[in-house]
C-alpha positions in Angstrom: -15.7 0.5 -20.9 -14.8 -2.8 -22.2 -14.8 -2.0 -25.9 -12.0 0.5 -25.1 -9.5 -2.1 -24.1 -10.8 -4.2 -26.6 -10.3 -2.1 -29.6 -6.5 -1.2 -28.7 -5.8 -5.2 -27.7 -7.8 -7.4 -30.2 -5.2 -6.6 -33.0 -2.3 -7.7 -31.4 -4.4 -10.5 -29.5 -5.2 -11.9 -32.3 -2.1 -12.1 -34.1 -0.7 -13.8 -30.6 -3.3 -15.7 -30.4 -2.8 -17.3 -34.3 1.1 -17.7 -33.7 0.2 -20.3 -30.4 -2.9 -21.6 -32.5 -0.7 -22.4 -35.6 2.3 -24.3 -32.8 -0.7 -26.0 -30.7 -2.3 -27.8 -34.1 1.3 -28.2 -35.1 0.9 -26.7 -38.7 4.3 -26.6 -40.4 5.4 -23.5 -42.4 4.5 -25.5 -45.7 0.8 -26.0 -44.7 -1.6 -24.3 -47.4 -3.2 -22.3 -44.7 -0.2 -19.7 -44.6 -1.0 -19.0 -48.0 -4.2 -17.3 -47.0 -4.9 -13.5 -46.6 -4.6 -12.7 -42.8 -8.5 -11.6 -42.6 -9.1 -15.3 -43.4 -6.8 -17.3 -40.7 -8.4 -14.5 -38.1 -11.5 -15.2 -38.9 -10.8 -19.3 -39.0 -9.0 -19.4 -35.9 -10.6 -17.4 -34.0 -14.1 -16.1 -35.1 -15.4 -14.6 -32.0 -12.2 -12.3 -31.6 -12.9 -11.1 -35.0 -17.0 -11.0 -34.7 -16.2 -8.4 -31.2 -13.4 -6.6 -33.4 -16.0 -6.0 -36.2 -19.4 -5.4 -33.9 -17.3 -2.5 -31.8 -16.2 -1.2 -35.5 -19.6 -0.9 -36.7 -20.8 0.9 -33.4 -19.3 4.3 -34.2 -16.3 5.8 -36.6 -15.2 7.1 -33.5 -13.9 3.5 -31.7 -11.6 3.2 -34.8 -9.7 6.7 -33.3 -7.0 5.8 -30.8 -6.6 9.3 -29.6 -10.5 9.3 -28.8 -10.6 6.0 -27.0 -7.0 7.2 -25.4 -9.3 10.7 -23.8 -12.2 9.0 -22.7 -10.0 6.3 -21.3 -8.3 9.2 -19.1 -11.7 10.4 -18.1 -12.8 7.3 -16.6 -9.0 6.8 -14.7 -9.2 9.9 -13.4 -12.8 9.9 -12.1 -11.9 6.5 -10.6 -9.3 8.4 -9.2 -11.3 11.0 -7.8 -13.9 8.8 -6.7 -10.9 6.7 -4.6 -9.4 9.3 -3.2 -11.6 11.7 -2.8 -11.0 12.2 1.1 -7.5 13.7 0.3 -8.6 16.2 -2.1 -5.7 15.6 -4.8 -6.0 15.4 -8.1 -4.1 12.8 -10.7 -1.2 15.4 -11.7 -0.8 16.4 -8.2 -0.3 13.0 -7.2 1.8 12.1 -10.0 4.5 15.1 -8.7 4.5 13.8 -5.2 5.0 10.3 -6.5 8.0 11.6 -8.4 9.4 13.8 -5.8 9.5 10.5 -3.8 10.8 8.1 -6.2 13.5 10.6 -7.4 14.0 13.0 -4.3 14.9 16.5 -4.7 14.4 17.8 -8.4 14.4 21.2 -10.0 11.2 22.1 -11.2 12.5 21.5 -14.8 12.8 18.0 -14.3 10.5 17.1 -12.4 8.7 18.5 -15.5 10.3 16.3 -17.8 9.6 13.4 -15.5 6.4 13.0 -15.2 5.3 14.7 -18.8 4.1 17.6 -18.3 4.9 21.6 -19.6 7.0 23.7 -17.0 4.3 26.3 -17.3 2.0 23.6 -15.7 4.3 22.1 -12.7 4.7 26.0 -12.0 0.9 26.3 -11.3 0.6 23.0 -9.3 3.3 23.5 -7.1 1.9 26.3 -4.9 -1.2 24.4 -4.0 0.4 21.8 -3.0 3.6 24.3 -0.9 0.2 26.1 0.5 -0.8 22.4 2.1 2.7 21.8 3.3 3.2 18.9 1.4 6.3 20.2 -0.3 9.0 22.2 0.0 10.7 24.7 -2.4 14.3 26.4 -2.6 16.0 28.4 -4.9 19.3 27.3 -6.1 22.7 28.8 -4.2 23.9 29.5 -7.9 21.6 30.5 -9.6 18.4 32.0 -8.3 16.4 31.5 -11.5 16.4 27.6 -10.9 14.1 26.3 -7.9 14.6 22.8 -6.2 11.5 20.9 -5.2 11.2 18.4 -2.2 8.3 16.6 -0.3 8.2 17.5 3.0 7.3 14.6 5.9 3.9 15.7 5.5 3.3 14.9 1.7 5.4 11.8 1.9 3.0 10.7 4.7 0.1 11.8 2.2 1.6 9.4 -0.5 1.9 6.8 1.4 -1.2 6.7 3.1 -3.2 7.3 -0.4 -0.8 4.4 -2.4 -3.7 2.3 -1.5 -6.5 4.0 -2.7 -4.9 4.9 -5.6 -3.6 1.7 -6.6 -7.4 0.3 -6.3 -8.0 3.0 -9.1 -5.7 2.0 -11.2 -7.2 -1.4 -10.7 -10.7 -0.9 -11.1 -9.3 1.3 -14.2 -8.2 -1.9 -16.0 -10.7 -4.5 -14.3 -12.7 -5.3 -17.7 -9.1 -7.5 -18.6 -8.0 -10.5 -18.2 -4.5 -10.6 -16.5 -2.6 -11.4 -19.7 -4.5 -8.3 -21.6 -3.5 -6.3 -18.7 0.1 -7.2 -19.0 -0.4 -6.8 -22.6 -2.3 -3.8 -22.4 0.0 -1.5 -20.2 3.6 -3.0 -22.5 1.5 -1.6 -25.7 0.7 1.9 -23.5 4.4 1.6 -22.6 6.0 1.4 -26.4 3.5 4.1 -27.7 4.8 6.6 -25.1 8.4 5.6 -25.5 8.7 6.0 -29.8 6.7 9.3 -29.1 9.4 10.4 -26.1 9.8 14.1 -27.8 10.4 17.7 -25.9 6.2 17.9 -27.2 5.5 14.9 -24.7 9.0 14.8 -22.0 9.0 11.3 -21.0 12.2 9.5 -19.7 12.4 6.5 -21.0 15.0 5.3 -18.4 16.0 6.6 -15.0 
C-alpha cells in the first residue's frame, strides 16, 4: 500500500524537499546548479526519492494512473472501514450522510446530496435503510410536498458518536504507511484536486 502514497507525494516531495535543500546548503540564485535540468538536481539532492519514484514506475504502467491508484486506494479505506466497524453494520456512504446530517442538521435531501458528493438518485436509495433502522428521520416540506427534509434522529446521532472512534482508527490505519508531514501533505493535495474539480458531475462544497 505504500507505493500508492508514494507515487501521488514523491513529486511534490521532492520539489519541497530541493527548495529546503537549496536554503540549508545556502546556494544563492547565481549558483551554476540552477542552471541544470530539474531531473538532474532531483537526482543530486536527493537520489533515493528519485530511485523509489523510478523503481514504483517501472513496476507497472498502471502506478503512473492517478485515477487507478485513487480506486484501489478507496478499496483499501473502505475495507479498513468495514473491517473497523464491522459491529455496526454501516457502510462508508451511510456513514458519510449521518456525519453530515450531524455537522449540518436538518437538510433536504438535495443538499445533503450536494454535501457529501453524491447523485440524488443515490442518497434516495440510502435513506430508507437507514429510516428502516431508525437512525433518521424524514419529512416532507409544508410547501412543497415534492421536497423531503432529512434529520438524524437520537438514535443515529448516538450511532455516530459511538462509531467516531472506530472509524477515525480507519482513517488512520488508511494513511499509516506516512510520515506525519506526508500525511498533512497528502490529504492538502486530495483536498485541492477535489476543490478545482468542484462541478454538478462531482457536488462538493468547497465552503460551508
Amino acid at each position: 500500500m505504500h507505493h500508492i502514497y508514494k507515487l501521488f507525494l514523491l513529486p511534490v516531495l521532492l520539489q519541497i524537499h530541493i527548495y529546503f535543500w537549496f536554503a540549508a546548503h545556502r546556494i544563492p540564485s547565481s549558483s551554476l546548479i540552477y542552471k541544470l535540468p530539474m531531473n538532474k538536481i532531483e537526482e543530486a539532492a536527493f537520489p533515493s526519492l528519485v530511485s523509489e519514484m523510478e523503481s514504483v514506475q517501472a513496476r507497472s504502467l498502471l502506478l503512473t494512473r492517478p485515477g487507478f491508484l485513487i480506486r484501489r486506494l478507496h478499496q483499501i479505506h473502505s475495507a479498513l472501514f468495514m473491517e473497523e466497524t464491522l459491529e455496526h453494520n454501516i457502510t462508508p456512504v451511510q456513514y458519510s450522510l449521518l456525519t453530515a446530517l450531524e455537522e449540518y442538521g436538518e437538510l433536504d435531501q438535495n443538499s445533503l446530496a450536494h454535501h457529501i458528493g453524491l447523485e440524488r438518485t443515490s442518497v434516495a436509495e440510502v435513506l430508507p435503510r437507514l429510516e428502516q433502522r431508525e437512525l433518521i428521520v424524514r419529512s416532507q416540506s409544508e410547501h412543497d410536498k415534492r421536497v423531503k427534509y432529512v434529520k438524524l434522529s437520537r438514535k443515529g446521532r448516538a450511532l455516530v458518536k459511538k462509531m467516531r472512534p472506530s472509524v477515525q482508527k480507519a482513517h488512520d490505519r488508511t494513511i499509516e504507511s506516512l510520515s506525519p508531514e506526508e500525511r498533512k501533505l497528502f490529504i492538502l493535495l486530495m483536498v485541492r484536486l477535489v476543490d478545482s474539480e468542484a462541478t454538478d458531475r462531482v457536488p462538493l462544497l468547497k465552503a460551508r
